[in-house]
N, CA, C and O atoms as a GROMACS GRO file, in nm:
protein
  284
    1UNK      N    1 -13.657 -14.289  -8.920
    1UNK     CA    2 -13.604 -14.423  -8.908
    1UNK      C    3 -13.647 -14.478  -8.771
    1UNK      O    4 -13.615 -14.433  -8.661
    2UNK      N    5 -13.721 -14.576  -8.798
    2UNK     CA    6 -13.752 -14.646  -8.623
    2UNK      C    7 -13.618 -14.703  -8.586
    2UNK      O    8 -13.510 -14.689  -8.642
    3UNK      N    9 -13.660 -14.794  -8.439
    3UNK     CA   10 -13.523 -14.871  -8.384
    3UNK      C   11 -13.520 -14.999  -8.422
    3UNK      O   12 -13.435 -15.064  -8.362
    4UNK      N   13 -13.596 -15.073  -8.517
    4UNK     CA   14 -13.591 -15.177  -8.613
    4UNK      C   15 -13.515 -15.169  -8.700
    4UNK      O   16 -13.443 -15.262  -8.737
    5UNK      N   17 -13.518 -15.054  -8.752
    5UNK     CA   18 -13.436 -14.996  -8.887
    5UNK      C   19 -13.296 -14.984  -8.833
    5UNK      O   20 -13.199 -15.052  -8.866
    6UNK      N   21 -13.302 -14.880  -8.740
    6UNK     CA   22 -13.145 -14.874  -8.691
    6UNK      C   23 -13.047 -14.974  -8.681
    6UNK      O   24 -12.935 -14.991  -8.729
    7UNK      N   25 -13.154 -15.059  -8.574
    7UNK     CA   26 -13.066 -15.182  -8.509
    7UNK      C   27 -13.005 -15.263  -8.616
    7UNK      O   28 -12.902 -15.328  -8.599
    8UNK      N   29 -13.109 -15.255  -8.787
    8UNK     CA   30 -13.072 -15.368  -8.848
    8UNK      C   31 -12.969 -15.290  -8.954
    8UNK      O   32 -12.930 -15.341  -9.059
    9UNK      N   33 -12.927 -15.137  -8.899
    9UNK     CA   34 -12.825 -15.100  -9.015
    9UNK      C   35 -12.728 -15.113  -8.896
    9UNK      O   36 -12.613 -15.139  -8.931
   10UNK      N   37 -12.741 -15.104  -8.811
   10UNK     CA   38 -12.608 -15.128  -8.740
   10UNK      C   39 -12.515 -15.276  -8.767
   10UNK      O   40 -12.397 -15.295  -8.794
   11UNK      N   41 -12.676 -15.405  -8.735
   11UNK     CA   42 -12.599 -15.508  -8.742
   11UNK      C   43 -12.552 -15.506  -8.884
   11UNK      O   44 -12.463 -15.590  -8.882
   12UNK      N   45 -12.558 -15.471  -8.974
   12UNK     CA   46 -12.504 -15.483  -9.112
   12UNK      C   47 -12.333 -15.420  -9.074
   12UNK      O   48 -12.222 -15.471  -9.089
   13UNK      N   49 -12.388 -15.266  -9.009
   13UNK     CA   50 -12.248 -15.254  -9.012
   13UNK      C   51 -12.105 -15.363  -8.946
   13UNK      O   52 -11.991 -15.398  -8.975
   14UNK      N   53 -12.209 -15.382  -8.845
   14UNK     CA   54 -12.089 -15.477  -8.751
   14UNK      C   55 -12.043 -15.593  -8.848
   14UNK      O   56 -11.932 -15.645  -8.837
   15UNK      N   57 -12.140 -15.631  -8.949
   15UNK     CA   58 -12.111 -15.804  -9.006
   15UNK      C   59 -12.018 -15.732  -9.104
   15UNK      O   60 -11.910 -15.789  -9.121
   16UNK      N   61 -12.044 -15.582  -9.194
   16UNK     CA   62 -11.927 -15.596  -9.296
   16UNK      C   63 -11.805 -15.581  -9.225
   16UNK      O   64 -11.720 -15.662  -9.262
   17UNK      N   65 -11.768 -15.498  -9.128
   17UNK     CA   66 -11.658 -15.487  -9.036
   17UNK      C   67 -11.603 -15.602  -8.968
   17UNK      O   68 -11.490 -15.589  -8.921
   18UNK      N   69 -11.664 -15.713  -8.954
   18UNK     CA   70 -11.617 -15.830  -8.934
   18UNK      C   71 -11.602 -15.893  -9.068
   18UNK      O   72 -11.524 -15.982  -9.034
   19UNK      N   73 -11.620 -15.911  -9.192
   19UNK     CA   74 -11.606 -15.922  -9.292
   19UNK      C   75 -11.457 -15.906  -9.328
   19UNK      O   76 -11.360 -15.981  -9.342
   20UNK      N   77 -11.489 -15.735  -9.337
   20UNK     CA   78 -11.302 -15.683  -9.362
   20UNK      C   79 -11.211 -15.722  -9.249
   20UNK      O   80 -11.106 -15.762  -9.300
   21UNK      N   81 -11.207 -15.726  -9.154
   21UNK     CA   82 -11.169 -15.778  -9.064
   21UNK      C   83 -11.074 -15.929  -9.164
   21UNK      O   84 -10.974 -15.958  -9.231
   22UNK      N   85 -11.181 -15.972  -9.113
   22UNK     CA   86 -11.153 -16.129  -9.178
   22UNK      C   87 -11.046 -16.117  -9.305
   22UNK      O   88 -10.928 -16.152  -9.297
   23UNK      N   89 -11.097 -16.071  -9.400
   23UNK     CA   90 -11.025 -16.019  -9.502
   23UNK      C   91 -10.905 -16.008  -9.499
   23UNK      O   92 -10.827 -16.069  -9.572
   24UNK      N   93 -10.874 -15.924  -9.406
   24UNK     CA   94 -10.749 -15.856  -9.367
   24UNK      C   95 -10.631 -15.929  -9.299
   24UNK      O   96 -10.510 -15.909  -9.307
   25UNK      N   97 -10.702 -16.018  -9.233
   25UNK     CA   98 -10.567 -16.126  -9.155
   25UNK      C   99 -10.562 -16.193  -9.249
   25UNK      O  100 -10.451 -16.227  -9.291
   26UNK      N  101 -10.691 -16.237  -9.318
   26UNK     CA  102 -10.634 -16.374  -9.408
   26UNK      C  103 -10.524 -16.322  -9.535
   26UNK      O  104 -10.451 -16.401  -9.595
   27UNK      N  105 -10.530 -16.167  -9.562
   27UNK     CA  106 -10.448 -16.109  -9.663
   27UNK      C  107 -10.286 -16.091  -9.565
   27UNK      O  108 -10.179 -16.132  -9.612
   28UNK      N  109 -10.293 -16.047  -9.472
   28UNK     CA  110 -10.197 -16.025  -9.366
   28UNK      C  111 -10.085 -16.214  -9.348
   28UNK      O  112  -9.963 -16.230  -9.334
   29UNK      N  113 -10.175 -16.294  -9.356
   29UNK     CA  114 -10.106 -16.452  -9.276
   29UNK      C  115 -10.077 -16.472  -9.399
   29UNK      O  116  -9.970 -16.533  -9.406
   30UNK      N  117 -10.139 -16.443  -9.537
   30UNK     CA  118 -10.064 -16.485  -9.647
   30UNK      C  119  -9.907 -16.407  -9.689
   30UNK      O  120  -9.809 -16.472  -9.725
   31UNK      N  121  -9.909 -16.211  -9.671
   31UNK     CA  122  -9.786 -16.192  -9.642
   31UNK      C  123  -9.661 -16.311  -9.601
   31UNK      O  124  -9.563 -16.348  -9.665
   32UNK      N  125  -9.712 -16.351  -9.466
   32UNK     CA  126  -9.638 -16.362  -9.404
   32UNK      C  127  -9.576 -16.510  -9.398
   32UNK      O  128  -9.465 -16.544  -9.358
   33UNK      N  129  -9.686 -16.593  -9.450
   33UNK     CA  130  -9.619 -16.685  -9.536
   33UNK      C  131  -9.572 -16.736  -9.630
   33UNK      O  132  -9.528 -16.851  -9.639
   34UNK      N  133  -9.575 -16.662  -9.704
   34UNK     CA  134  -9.491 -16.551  -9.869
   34UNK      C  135  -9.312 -16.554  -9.806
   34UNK      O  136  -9.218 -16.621  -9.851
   35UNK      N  137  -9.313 -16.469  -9.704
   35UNK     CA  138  -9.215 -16.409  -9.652
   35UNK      C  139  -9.138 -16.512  -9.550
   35UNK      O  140  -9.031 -16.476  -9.500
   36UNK      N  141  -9.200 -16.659  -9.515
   36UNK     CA  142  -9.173 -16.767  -9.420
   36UNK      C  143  -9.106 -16.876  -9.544
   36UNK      O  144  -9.022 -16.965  -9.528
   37UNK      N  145  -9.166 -16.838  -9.654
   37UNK     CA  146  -9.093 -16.932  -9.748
   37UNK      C  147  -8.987 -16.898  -9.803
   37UNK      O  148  -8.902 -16.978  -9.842
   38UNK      N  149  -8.978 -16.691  -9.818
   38UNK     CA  150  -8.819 -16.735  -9.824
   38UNK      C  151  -8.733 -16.698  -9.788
   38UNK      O  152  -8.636 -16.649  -9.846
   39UNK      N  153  -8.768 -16.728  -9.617
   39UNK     CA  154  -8.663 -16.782  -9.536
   39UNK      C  155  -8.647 -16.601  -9.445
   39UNK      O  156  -8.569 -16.598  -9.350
   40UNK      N  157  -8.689 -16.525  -9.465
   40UNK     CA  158  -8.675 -16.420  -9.382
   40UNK      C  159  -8.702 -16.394  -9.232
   40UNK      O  160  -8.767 -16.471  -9.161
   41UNK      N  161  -8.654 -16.296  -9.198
   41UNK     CA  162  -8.613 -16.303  -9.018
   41UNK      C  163  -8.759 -16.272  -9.010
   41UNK      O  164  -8.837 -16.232  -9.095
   42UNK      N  165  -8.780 -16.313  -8.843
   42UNK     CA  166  -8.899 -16.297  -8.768
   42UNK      C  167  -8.972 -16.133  -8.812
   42UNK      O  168  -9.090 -16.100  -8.822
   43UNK      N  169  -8.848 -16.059  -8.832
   43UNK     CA  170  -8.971 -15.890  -8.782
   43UNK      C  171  -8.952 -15.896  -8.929
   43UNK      O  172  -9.056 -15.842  -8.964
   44UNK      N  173  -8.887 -15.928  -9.042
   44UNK     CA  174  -8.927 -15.862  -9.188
   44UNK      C  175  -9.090 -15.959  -9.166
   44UNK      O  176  -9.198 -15.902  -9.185
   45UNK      N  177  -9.083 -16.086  -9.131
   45UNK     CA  178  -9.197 -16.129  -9.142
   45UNK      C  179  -9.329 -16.028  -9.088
   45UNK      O  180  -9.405 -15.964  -9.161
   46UNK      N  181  -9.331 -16.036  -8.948
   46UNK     CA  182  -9.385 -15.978  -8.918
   46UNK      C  183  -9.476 -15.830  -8.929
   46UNK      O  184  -9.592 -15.805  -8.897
   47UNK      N  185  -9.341 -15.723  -9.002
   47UNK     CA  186  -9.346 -15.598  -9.076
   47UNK      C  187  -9.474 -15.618  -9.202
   47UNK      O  188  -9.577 -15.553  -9.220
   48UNK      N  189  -9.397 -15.775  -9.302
   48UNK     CA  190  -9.499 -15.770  -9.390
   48UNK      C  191  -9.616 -15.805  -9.370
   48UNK      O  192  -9.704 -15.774  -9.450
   49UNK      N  193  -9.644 -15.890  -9.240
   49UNK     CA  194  -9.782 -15.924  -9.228
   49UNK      C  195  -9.858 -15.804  -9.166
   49UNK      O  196  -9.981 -15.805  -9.178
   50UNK      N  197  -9.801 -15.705  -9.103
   50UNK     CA  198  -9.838 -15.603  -9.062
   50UNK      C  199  -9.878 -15.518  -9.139
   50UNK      O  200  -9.982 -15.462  -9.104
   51UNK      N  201  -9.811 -15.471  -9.280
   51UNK     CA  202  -9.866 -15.392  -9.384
   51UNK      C  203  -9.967 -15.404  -9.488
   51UNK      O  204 -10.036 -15.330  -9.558
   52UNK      N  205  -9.947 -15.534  -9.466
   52UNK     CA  206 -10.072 -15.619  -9.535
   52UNK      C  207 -10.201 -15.620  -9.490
   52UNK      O  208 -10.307 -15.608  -9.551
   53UNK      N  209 -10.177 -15.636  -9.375
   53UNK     CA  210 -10.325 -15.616  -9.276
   53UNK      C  211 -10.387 -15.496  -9.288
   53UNK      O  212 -10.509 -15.492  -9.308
   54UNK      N  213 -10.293 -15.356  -9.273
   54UNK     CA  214 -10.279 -15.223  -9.251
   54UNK      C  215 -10.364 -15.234  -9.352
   54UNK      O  216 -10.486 -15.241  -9.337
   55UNK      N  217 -10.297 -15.234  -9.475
   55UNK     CA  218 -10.306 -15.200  -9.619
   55UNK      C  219 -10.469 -15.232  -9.664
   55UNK      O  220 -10.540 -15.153  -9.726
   56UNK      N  221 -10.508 -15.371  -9.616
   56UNK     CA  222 -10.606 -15.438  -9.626
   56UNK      C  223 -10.755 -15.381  -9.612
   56UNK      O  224 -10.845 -15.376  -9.696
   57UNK      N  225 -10.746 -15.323  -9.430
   57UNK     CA  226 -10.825 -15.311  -9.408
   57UNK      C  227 -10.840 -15.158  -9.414
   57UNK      O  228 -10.938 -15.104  -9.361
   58UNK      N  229 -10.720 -15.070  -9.495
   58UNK     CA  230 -10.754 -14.880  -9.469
   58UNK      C  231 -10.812 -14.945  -9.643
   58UNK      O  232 -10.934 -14.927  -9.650
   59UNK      N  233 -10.755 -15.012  -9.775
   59UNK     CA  234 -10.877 -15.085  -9.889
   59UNK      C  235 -10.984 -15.080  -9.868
   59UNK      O  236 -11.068 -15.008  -9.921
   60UNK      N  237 -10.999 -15.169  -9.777
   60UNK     CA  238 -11.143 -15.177  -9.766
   60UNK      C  239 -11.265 -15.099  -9.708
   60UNK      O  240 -11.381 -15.117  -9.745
   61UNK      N  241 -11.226 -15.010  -9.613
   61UNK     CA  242 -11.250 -14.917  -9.505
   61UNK      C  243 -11.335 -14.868  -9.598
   61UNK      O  244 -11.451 -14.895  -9.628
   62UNK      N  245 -11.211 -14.747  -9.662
   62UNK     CA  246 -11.217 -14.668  -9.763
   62UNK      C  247 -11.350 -14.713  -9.869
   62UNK      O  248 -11.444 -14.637  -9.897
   63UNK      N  249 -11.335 -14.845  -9.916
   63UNK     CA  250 -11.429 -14.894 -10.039
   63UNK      C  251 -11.595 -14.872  -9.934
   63UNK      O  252 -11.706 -14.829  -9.967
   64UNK      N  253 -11.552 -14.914  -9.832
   64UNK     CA  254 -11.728 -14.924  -9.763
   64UNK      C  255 -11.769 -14.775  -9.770
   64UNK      O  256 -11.882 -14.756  -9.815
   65UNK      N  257 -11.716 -14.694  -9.743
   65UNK     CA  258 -11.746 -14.528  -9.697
   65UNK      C  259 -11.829 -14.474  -9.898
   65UNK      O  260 -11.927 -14.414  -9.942
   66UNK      N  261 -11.696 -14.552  -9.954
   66UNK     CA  262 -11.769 -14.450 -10.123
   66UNK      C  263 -11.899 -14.545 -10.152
   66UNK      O  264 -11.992 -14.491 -10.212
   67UNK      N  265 -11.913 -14.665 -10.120
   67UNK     CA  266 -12.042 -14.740 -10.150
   67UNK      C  267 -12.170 -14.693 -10.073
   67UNK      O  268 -12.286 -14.692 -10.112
   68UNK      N  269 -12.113 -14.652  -9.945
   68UNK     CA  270 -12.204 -14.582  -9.830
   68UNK      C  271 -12.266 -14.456  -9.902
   68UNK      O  272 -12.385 -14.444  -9.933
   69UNK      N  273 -12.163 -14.365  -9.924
   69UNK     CA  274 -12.196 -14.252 -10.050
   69UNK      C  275 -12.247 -14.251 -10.149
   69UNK      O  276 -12.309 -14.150 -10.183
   70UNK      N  277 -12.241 -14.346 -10.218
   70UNK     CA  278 -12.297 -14.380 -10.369
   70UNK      C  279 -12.466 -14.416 -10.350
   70UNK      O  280 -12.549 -14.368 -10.426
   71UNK      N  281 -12.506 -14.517 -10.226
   71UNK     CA  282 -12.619 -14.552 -10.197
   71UNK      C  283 -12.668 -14.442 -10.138
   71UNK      O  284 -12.783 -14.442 -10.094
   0.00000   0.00000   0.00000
């Protein structure tokens, strides 16, 4: 593998990781405005936007690693 090759599997990696990233708050801020509508305290909010995120991005993590494998 030259350092053309590398560099351009790295930047892939960085863009899907910013990808899930992304993913993940926008799954996380929806929790939490789920949980703003009805009417719950600051930390249940918070908790759920937190597990959501969690949840989100160990999903997705996970999905990149068996596609990594499969290819």
């Amino acid at each position: 593998m030259n350092t053309s090759s590398a560099a351009s599997a790295v930047s892939q990696v960085v863009a899907w990781l910013l990808v899930v990233t992304l993913l993940a708050i926008v799954a996380g801020m929806a929790a939490a405005l789920v949980k703003v509508k009805e009417g719950a305290s600051t930390g249940s909010v918070v908790r759920s936007a937190g597990v959501a995120f969690v949840g989100t991005m160990t999903m997705f993590l996970a999905l990149i690693q068996v596609v990594a494998i499969l290819l």
